[in-house]
N, C-alpha and C positions, 0 to 999 in steps of 0.2 A: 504494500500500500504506500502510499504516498508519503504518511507519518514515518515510514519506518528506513532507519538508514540501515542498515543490515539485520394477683388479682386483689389487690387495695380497693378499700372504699375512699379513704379518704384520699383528698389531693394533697401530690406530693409538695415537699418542700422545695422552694426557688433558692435561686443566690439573688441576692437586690442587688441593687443597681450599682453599688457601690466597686462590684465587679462587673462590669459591662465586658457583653462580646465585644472581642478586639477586631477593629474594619480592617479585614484582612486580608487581600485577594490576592492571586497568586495563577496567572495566564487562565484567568476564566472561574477558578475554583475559588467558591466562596467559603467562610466560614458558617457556625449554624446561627441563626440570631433568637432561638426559641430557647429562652433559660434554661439548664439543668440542675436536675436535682442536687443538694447538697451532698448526699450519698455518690453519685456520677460523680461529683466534682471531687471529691477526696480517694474514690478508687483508684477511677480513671488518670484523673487528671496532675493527683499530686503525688500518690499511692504509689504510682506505677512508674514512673520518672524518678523520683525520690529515693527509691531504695535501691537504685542503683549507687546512688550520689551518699546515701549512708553507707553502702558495703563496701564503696573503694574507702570511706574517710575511717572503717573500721579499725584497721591494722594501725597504722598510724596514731589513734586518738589512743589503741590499749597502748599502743608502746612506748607514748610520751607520759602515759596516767602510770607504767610500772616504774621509769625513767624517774619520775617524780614521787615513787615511795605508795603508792597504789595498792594495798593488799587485794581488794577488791579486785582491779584489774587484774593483779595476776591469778586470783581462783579461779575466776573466771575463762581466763584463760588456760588455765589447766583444766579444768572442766570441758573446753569448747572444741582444746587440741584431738582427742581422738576423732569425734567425728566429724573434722575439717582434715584431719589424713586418711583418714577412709576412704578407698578410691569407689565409693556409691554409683560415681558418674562413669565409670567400665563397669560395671556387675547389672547387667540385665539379668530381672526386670527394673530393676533401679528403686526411688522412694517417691515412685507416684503414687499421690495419695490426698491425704490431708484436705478431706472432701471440706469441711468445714471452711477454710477460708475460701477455696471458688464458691461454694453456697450464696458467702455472705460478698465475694465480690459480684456475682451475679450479674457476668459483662452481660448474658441474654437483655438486661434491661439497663445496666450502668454504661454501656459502648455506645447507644442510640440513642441516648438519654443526652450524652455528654457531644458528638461527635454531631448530631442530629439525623445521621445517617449511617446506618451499619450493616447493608445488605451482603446476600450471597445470590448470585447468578450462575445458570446453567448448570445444574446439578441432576441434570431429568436423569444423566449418561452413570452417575455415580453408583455402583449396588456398594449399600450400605455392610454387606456380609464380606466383599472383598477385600482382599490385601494390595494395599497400592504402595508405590512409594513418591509419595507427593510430592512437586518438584515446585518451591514458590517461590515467584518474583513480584516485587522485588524485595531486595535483602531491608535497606531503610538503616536509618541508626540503632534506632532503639527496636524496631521489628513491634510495632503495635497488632499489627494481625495476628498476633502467636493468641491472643485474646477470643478470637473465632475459637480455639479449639475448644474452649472452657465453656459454650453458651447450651441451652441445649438442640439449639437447632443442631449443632454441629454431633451431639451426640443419638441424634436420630439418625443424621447424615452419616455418619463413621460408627456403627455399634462392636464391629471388630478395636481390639484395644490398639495404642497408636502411641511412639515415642518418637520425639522431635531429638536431631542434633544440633547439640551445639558448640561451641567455639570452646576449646579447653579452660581457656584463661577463665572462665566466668566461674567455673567451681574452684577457681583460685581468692573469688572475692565472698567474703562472708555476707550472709544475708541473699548476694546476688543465687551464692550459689545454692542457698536451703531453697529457696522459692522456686528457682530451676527445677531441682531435684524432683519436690512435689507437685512442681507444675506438670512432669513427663518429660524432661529433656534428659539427655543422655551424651557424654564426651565423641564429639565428629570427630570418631576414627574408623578405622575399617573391619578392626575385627570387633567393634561393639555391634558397629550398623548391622555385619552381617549376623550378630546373634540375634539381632533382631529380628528381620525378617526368617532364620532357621525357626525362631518362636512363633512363627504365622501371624506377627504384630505389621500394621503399618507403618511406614517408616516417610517421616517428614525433614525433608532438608532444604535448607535455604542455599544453594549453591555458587550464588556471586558471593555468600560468605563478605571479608571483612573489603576486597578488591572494588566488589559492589556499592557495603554501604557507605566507605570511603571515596567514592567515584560520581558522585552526584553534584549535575550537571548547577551546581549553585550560578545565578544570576542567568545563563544560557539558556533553561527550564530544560534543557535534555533529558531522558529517561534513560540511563545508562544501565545497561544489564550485562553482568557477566556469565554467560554458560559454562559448564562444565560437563566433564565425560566421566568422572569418578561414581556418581551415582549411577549413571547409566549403565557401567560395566558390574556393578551390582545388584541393578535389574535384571540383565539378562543371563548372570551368571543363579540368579535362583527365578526367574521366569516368573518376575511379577511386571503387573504393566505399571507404566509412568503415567501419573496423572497432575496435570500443569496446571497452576494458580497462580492468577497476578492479581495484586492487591492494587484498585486505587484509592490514593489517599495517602498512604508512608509513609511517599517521598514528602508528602508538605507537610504535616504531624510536628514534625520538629525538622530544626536545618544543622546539617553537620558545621560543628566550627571547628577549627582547625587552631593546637593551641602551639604546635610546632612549625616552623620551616616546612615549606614543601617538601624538599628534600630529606629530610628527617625523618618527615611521617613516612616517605617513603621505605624510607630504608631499614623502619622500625617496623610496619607493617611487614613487608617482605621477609624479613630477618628472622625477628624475633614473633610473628604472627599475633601481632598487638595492635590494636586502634588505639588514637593520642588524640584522636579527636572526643572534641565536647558538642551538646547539643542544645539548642534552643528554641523555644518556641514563643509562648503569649508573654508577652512584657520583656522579650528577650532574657525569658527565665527557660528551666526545666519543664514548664508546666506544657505540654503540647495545645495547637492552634486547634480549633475547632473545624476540623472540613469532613467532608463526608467521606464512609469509606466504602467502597463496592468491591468486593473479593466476586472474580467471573472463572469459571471453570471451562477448560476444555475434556474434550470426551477424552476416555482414558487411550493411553497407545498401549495396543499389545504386544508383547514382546517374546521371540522363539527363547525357550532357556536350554542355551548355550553351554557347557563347560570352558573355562578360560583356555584349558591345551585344543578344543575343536578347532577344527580349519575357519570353519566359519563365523567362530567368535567376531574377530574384530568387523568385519562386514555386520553382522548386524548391531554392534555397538552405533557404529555408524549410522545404520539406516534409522535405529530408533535417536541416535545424538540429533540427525535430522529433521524427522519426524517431531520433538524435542521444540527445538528453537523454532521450526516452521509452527508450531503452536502458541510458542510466549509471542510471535509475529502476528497469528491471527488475533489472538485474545485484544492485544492491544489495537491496532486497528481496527477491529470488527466493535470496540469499546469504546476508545479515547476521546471522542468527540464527546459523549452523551455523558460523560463523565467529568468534563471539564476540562480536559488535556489537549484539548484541538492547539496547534501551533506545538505544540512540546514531541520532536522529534523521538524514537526510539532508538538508541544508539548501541549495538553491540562492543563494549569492550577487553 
């Protein structure tokens, strides 16, 4: 295409006025201007931002509070050490769980509430009974659509159980990484991912990873996506289909800042497999922009399961890596307009 370069009675409680939606626009995308609830506004909005920004300040604040004669901090700290060295995030099935706090985050009504808009498109193609391994774009900073898995539309849509990968570093940060744990995520590497799907789980990864959400096309409005073949050869090596999701909405959520040198981030990124980037949203705080968010699905691709020594392994790695990006291609074009993205390029990098 054209775009593309390669049940309460009562009524709930508002915020006043004193918090105004921020006029916020962004190549067509507006923010929501219909109040949300106080409960939306501290999940959503502060909740989920925020405890990032607690669990990097964690290390730090015990190690100046022992530094300074802290007995407190260091029980605590001895207390906190075993099961922050407990490698939970390699031991499928991991520590999904902890029903009680998605209950009471309850995105099904806190994400729509707060966002004004929180749909899911094209799902007619999904059997809720099958094993997929879901391939979403885009990655974004902070990944606010990882919140779709916790609603329960999503758990009518996916009744097969389902473990997200993520980035190592994050079960390196406290807090980040208890709530990962019990969210469903699991350490992206390869012999976790594939005990996962050996478990008959579905298996969800963000594939542009950290390349992606550092790569966002700031002031340009580009839609930059990074593909990969990693999960793909995972696919076909256990003969589950790939099923392709793009989220709109992310990339404008919050805006990557950059607190390094180009060159830095780079070289820290690459290296040492780190983001140094920080994030911003309403009042050029943490708190994310209010814009709407629409997750659209393509029909699943099916995949021959291949052994990695077959002849024909890599040929079908191929035809489905193809199959693959010819999907995140349609999704967003056959999308982007009706979404707010008309003018914003989709750029493979």
């Amino acid at each position: 295409g054209d775009s593309t370069t390669r049940s309460r009675n009562k009524a709930p409680l508002t915020l006043p006025s004193l918090l105004p939606t921020a006029l916020w626009h962004t190549m067509g995308l507006k923010t929501a201007t219909k109040p949300t609830t106080w409960h939306a506004f501290f999940t959503v909005g502060l909740l989920f931002p925020l405890h990032i920004i607690i669990g990097v300040l964690t290390w730090p604040l015990l190690i100046i509070a022992m530094l300074c004669g802290s007995t407190w901090a260091l029980g605590f700290t001895l207390m906190y050490l075993p099961f922050f060295l407990y490698p939970a995030e390699s031991r499928v099935p991991g520590w999904k769980g902890a029903e009680i706090i998605w209950r009471w985050m309850d995105y099904g009504e806190t994400c729509p509430s707060y966002f004004g808009e929180f749909e899911v498109h094209g799902t007619s193609h999904v059997d809720p009974d099958a094993q997929y391994v879901v391939a979403s774009h885009p990655h974004g900073t902070v990944i606010f659509q990882r919140t779709y898995w916790r609603t329960p539309r999503f758990e009518a849509l996916f009744r097969r159980d389902w473990r997200f990968l993520a980035a190592s570093v994050l079960f390196k940060i406290p807090v980040v990484r208890e709530l990962s744990l019990f969210f469903g995520a699991l350490a992206a590497d390869k012999a976790t991912a594939e005990r996962v799907l050996e478990e008959g789980k579905t298996l969800i990864v963000y594939p542009g990873g950290l390349d992606e959400a550092n790569s966002i096309g700031v002031g340009s409005g580009d839609v930059r996506i990074k593909p990969r073949t990693g999960f793909v050869r995972l696919a076909v090596a256990h003969g589950t289909p790939v099923l392709v999701t793009f989220a709109f909405g992310e990339l404008d959520a919050v805006e990557a800042v950059a607190l390094l040198p180009h060159a830095l981030t780079t070289w820290v990124r690459r290296k040492l497999r780190m983001s140094t980037t920080f994030f911003a949203g309403r009042w050029y705080t943490p708190v994310p922009k209010r814009v709407p968010f629409n997750m659209v699905f393509a029909p699943p691709i099916a995949v021959t399961q291949l052994a990695p020594s077959d002849p024909g392994f890599d040929a079908e790695v191929a035809r489905v890596y193809d199959a693959y990006t010819a999907a995140v291609v349609a999704l967003y074009d056959e999308n982007h307009v009706r979404f707010g993205y008309s003018g914003r390029p989709l750029v493979f990098v």
